[in-house]
N, C-alpha and C positions, 0 to 999 in steps of 0.2 A: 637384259635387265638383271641386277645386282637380285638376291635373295633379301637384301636389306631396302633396297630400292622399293621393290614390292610389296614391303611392310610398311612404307613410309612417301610414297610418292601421292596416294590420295590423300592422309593426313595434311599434308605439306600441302593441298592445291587450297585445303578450305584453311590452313592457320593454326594445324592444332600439331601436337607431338600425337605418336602412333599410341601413348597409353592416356591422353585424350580423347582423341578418337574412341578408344575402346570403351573408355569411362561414359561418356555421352551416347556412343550408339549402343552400348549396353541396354542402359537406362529405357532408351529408346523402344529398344527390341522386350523388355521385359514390358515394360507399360502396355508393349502392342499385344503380348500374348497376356496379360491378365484383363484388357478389354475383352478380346477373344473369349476369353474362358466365359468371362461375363454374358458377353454375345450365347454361348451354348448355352450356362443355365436359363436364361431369359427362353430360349428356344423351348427348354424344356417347362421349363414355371412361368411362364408370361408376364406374372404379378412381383416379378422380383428383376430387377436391374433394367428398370424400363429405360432407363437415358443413359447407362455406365458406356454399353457402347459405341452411341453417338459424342456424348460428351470426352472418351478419351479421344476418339478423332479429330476433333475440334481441337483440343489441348493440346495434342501433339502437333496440328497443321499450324497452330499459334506459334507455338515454341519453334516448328521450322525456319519460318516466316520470319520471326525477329533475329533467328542468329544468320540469317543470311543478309538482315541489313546491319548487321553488327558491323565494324571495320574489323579486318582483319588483324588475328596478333600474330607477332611476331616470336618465331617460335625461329633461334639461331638465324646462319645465314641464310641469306634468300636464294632459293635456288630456284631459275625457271623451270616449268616443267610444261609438255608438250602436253596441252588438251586440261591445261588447268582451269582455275576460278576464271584467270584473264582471257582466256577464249570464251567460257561461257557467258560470259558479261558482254566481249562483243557482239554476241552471236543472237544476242537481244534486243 
C-alpha cells in the first residue's frame, strides 16, 4: 500500500477527504479528553462537574450515530476499497 493510500483509504471508506477526517476526529478526540479531565476533577471535588462526564459521552455517541446515517459525500472519484463502509453495512 501507497504512503498516500494509507493516509487516505479510511477517510475514503466513511466519505470524507483525509483533512476532514482530521478536522472531525480532531474535534472528537479533543471533546473526549476535556470530558476526561472533567471525569479527574470530579474524582477529586465531587461537587463540581457531576454530569460533564456523562453528558460528553452521550453527545459524542449522538453525533456518531447521526453521521453514520448521513448518506455518504462524495469526495472525487469513487474508489473501491477492500473492508470499506460497503462491507460493514453487509456485515450487519
Amino acid at each position: 500500500m501507497s504512503l498516500h493510500r494509507m493516509f487516505t483509504a479510511h477517510p475514503d471508506s466513511v466519505g470524507e477527504s483525509y483533512l476532514q477526517h482530521l478536522r472531525a476526529g480532531g474535534a472528537f478526540g479533543l471533546r473526549m479528553m476535556l470530558g476526561g479531565l472533567a471525569c479527574l476533577v470530579h474524582a477529586l471535588l465531587p461537587f463540581l462537574f457531576q454530569h460533564t462526564g456523562s453528558d460528553c459521552v452521550a453527545d459524542l455517541h449522538q453525533r456518531m450515530v447521526r453521521r453514520r446515517r448521513e448518506p455518504q459525500r462524495a469526495i472525487g472519484p469513487a474508489r473501491p476499497s477492500a473492508g470499506g463502509a460497503a462491507s460493514r453495512s453487509a456485515a450487519r
